[in-house]
LOFIKOL-543239 format. One line per field, with one value per residue (C-alpha): y, x, z; residue in one letter; chain; residue number from 1. Coordinates in nm, 3 decimals, decimal comma, always signed. Example, Ala and Ser with C-alpha at 12.3 -4.5 7.8 and 13.67 -1.06 7.14 Angstrom:
BEGIN
y <- -0,450 | -0,106 $
x <- +1,230 | +1,367 $
z <- +0,780 | +0,714 $
residu <- A | S $
chaine <- A | A $
num <- 1 | 2 $
end
This chain:
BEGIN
y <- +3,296 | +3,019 | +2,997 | +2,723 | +2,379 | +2,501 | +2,800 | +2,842 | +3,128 | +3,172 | +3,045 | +2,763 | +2,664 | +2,681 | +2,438 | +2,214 | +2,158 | +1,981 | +1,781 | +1,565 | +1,278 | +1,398 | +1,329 | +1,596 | +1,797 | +2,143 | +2,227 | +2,026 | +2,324 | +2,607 | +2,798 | +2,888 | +2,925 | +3,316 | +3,251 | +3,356 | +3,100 | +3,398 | +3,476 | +3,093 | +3,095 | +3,409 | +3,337 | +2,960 | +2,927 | +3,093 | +2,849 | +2,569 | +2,643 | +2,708 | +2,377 | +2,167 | +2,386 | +2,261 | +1,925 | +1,902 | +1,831 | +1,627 | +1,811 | +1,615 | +1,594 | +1,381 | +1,323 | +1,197 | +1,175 | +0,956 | +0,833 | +0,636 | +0,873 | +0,715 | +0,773 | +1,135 | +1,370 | +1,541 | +1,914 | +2,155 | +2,470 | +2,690 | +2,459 | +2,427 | +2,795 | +2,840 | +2,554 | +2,658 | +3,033 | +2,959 | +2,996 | +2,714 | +2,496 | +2,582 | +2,468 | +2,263 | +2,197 | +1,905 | +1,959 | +1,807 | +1,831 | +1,760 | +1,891 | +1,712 | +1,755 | +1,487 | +1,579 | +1,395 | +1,239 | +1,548 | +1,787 | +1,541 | +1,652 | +1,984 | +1,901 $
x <- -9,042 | -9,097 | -9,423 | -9,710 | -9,616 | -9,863 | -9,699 | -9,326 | -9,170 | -8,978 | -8,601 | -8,799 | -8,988 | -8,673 | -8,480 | -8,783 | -8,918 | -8,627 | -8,558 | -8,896 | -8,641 | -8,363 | -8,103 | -7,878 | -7,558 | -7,629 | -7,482 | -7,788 | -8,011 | -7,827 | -8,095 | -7,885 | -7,570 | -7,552 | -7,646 | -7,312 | -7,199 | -7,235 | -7,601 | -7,713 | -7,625 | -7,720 | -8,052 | -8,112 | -7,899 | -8,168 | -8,425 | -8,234 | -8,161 | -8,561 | -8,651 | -8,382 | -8,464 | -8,840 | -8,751 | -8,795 | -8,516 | -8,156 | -7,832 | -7,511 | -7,187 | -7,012 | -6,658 | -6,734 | -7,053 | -7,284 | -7,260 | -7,501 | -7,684 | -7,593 | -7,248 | -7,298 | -7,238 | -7,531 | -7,540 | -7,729 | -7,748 | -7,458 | -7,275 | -7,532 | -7,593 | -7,207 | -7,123 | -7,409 | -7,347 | -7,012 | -7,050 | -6,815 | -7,097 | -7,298 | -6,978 | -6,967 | -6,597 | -6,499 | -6,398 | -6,314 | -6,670 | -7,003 | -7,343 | -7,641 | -8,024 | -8,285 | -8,626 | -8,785 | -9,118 | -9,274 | -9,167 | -9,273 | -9,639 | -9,549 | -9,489 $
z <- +1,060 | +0,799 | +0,550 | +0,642 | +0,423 | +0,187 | +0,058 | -0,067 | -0,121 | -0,489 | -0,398 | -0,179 | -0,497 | -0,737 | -0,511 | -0,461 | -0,806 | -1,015 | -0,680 | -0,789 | -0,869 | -0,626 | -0,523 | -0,702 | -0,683 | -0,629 | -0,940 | -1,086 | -0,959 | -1,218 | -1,292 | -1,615 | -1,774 | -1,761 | -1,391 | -1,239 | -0,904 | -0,706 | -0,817 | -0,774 | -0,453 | -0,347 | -0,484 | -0,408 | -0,107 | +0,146 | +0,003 | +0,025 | +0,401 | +0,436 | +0,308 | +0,529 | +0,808 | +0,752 | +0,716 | +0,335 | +0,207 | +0,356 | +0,217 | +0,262 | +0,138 | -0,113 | -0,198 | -0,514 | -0,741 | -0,814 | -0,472 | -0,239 | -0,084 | +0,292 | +0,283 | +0,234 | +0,531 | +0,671 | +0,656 | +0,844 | +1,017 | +1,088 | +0,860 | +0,590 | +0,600 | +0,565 | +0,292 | +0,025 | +0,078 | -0,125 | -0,487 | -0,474 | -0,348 | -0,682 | -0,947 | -1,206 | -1,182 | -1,014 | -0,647 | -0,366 | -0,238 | -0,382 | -0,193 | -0,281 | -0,184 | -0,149 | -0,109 | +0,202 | +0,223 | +0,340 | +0,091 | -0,219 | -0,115 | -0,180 | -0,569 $
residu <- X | X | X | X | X | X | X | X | X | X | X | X | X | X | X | X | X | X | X | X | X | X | X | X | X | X | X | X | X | X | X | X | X | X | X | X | X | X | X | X | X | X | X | X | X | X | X | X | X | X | X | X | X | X | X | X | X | X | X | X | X | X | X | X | X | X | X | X | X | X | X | X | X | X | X | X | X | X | X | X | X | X | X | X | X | X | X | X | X | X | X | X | X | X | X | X | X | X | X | X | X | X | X | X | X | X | X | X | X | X | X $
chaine <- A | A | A | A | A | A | A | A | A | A | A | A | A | A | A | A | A | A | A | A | A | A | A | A | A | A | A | A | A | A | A | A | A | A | A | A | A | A | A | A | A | A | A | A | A | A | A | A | A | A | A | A | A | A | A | A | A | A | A | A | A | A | A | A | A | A | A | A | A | A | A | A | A | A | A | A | A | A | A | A | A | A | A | A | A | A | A | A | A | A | A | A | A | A | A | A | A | A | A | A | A | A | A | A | A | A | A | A | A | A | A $
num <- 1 | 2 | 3 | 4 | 5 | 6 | 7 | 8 | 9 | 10 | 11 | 12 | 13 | 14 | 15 | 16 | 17 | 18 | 19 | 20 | 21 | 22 | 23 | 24 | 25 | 26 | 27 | 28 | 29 | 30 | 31 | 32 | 33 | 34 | 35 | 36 | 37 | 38 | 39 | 40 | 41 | 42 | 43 | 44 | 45 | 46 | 47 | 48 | 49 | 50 | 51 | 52 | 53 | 54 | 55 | 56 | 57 | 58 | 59 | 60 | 61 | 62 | 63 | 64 | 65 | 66 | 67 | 68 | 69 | 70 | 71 | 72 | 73 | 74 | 75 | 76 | 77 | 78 | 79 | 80 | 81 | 82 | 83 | 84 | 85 | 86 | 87 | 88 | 89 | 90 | 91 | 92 | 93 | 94 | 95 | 96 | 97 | 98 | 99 | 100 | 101 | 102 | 103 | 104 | 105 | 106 | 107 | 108 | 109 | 110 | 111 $
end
């Protein structure tokens, strides 16, 4: 069961907040740096699968970034779940892969 657009729960609100002028890499969202990539996305993954889930925010993936936000790959469900559950997801390092999130129209009137 997800919350009513009025009311986020903490990892929703962690995810959503510095995505104000989104797009951004996940690894945008570090919390800090003693935040291990296995806490982050423990902690911010379930949000982050809330708010796509709810249709407030797009995830997609990136060979490369900066990158237009179009040519990204869409991610969602199973796969969404399965790609940000990674600490991988979270790194700094340059990969292979980059996940962004972009908040949509309807969760900028959650800010």
């Amino acid at each position: 069961m997800y919350m009513t657009d009025e009311w986020l729960d903490p990892a929703e609100v962690l995810v959503l907040q510095p995505l104000e002028d989104s797009p951004l890499p996940l690894r945008e969202l570090r919390l800090s740096d003693e935040t291990t990539l296995r806490e982050l996305a423990g902690l911010l993954a379930p949000g982050l699968i809330s708010l796509e889930a709810r249709g407030l925010v797009e995830v997609r993936r990136f060979r490369h970034w900066p990158a237009q936000w179009d040519d990204g790959v869409p991610l969602t469900g199973d796969d969404l779940a399965r790609e940000c559950g990674r600490p991988e997801a979270w790194s700094d390092e340059p990969g292979e892969t980059v996940f962004a999130a972009h908040i949509t129209r309807a969760g900028h009137r959650l800010l």
